[in-house]
MDAnalysis code that builds the backbone (N, CA, C; Angstrom):
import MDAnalysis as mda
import numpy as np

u = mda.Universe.empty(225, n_residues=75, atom_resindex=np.repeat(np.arange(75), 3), trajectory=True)
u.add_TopologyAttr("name", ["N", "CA", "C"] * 75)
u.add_TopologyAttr("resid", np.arange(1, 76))
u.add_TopologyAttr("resname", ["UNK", "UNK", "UNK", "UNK", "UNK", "UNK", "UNK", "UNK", "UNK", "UNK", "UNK", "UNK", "UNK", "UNK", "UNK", "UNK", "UNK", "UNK", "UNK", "UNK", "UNK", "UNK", "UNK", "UNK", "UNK", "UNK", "UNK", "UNK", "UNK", "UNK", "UNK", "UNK", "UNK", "UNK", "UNK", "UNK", "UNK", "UNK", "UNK", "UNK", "UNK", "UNK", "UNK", "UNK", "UNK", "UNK", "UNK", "UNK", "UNK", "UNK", "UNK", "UNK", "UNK", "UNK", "UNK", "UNK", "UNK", "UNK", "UNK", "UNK", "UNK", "UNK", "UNK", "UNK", "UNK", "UNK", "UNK", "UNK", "UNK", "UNK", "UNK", "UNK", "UNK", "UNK", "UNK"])
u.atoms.positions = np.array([
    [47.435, 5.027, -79.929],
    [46.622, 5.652, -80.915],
    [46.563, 4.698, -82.104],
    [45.375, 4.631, -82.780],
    [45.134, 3.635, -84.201],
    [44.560, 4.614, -85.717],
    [45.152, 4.492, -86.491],
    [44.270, 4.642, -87.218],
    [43.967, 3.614, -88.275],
    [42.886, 3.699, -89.419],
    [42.934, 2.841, -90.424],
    [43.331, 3.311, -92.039],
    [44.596, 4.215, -91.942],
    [44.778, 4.664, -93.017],
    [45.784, 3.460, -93.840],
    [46.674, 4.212, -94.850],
    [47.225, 3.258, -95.525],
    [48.289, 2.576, -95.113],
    [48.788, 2.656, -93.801],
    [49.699, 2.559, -93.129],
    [51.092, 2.545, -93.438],
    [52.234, 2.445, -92.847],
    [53.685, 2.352, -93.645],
    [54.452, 1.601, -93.867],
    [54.933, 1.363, -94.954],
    [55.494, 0.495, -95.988],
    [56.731, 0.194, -94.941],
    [56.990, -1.466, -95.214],
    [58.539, -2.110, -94.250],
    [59.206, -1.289, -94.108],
    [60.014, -0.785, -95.447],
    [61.291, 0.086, -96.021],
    [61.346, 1.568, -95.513],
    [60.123, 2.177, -94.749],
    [60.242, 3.444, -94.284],
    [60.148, 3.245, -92.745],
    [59.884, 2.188, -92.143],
    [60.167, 2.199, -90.838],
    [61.053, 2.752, -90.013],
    [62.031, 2.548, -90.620],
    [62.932, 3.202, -90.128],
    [63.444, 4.710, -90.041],
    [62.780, 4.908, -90.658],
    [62.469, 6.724, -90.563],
    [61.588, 7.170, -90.228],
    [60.298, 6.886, -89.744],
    [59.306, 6.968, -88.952],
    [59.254, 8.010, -87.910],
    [60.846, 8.153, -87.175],
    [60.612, 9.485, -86.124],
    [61.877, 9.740, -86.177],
    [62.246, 9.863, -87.654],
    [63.238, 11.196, -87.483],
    [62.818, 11.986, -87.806],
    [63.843, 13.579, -87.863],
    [63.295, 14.752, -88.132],
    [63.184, 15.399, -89.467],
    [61.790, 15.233, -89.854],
    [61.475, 15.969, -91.441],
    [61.284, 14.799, -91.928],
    [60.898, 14.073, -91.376],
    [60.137, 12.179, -92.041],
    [58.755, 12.640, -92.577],
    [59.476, 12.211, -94.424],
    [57.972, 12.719, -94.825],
    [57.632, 11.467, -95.766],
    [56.409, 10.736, -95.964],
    [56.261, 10.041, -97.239],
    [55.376, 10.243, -98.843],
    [56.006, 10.273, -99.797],
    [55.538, 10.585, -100.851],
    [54.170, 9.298, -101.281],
    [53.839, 9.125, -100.505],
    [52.630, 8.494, -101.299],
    [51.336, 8.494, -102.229],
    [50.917, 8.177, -102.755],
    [49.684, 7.996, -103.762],
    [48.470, 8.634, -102.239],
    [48.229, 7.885, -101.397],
    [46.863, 7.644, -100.807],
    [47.341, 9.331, -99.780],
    [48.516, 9.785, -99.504],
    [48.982, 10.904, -98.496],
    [49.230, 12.217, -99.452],
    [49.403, 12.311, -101.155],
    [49.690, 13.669, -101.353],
    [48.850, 14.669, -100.813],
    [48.025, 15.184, -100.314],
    [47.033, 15.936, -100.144],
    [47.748, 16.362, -98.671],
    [48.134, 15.668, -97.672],
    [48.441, 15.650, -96.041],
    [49.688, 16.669, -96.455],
    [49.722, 17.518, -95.763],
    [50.363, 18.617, -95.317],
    [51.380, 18.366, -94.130],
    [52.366, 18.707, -93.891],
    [52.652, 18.760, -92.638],
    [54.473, 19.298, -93.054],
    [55.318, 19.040, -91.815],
    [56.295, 19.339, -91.403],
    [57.517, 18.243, -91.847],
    [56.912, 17.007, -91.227],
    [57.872, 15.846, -90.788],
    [58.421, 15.884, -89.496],
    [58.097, 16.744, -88.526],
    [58.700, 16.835, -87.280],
    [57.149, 16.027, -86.568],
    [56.499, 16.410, -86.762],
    [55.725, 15.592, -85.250],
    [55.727, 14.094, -84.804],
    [56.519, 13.274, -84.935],
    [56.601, 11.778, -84.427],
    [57.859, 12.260, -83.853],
    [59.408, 12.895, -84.524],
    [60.194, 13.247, -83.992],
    [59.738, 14.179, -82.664],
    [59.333, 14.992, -82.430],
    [58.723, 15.622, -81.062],
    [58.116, 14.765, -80.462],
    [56.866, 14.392, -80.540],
    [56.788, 13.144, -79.915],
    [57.158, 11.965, -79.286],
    [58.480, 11.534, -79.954],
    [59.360, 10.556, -79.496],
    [59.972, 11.194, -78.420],
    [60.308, 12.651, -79.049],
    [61.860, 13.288, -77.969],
    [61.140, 13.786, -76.685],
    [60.006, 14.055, -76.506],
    [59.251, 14.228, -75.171],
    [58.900, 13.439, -74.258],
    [58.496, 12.033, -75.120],
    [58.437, 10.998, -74.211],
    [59.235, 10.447, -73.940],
    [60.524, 10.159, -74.455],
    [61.702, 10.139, -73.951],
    [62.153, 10.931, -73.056],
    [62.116, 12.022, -72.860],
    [62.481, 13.131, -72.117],
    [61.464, 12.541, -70.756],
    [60.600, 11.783, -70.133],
    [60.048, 11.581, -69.165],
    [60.050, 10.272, -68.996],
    [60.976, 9.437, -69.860],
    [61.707, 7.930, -69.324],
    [60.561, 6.731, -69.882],
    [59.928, 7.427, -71.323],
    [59.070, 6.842, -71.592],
    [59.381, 5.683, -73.325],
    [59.034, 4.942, -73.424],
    [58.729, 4.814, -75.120],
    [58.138, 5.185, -75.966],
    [57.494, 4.929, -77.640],
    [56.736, 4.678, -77.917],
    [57.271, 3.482, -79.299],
    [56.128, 3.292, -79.381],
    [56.363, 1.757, -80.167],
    [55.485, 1.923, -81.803],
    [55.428, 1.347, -82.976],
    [54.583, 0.648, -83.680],
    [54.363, -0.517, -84.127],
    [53.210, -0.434, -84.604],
    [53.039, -1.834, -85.717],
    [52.329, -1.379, -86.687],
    [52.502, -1.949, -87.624],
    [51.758, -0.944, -88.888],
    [51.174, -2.536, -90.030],
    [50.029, -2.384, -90.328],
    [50.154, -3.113, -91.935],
    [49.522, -2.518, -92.966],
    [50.072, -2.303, -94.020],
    [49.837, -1.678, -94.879],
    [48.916, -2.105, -95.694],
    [47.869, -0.852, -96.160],
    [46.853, -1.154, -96.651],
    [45.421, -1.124, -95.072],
    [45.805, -1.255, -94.125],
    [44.890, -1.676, -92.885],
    [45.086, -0.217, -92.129],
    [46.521, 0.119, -91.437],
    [46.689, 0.930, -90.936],
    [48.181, 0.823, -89.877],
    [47.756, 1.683, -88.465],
    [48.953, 1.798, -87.503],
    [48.401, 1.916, -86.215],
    [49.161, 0.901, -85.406],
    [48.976, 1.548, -84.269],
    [50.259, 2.012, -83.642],
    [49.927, 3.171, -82.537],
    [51.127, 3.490, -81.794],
    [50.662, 3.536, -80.202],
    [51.786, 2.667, -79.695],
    [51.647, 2.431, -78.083],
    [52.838, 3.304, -76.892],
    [52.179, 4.445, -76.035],
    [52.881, 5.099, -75.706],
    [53.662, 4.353, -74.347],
    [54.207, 4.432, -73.567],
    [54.301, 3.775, -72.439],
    [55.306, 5.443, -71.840],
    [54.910, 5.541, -70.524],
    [55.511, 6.345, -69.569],
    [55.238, 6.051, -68.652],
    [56.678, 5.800, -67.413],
    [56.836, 5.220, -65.918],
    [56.449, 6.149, -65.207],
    [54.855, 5.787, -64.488],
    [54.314, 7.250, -63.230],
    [55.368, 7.236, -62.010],
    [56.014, 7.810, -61.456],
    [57.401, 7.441, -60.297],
    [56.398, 8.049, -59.184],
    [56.296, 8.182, -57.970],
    [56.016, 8.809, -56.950],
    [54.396, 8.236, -56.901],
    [53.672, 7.462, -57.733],
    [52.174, 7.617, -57.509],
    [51.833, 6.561, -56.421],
    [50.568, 7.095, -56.403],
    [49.804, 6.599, -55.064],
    [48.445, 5.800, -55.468],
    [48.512, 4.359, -54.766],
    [47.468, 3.649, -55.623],
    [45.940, 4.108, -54.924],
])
């Protein structure tokens, strides 16, 4: 998934998908939310032997790359 918002700063990377990860920013006060949905996200795709990854630059945006192993498929 990509978007082109303001993306996230070095120093919060690391909190990115824990639980109740919220950022106080200038360009995000208005965004509503929880802080749980990257944490769910992570813990589901994990839960099916999967990753997910970012890259972010700030000011440009984020992308996030999911990866999950199909086991049993048929080409």
């Amino acid at each position: 998934m990509e978007d082109f918002g303001p993306g996230i700063p070095k120093d919060r990377l690391p909190l990115v998908f824990r639980k109740f990860a919220r950022f106080q920013l200038p360009m995000n006060e208005q965004v509503k939310g929880t802080g749980l949905g990257l944490y769910l996200t992570k813990y589901f795709i994990e839960l099916h032997g999967g990753t997910i990854s970012l890259k972010t630059i700030e000011g440009k945006g984020t992308v996030f790359t999911v990866l999950i192993p199909i086991s049993g498929a048929h080409a």
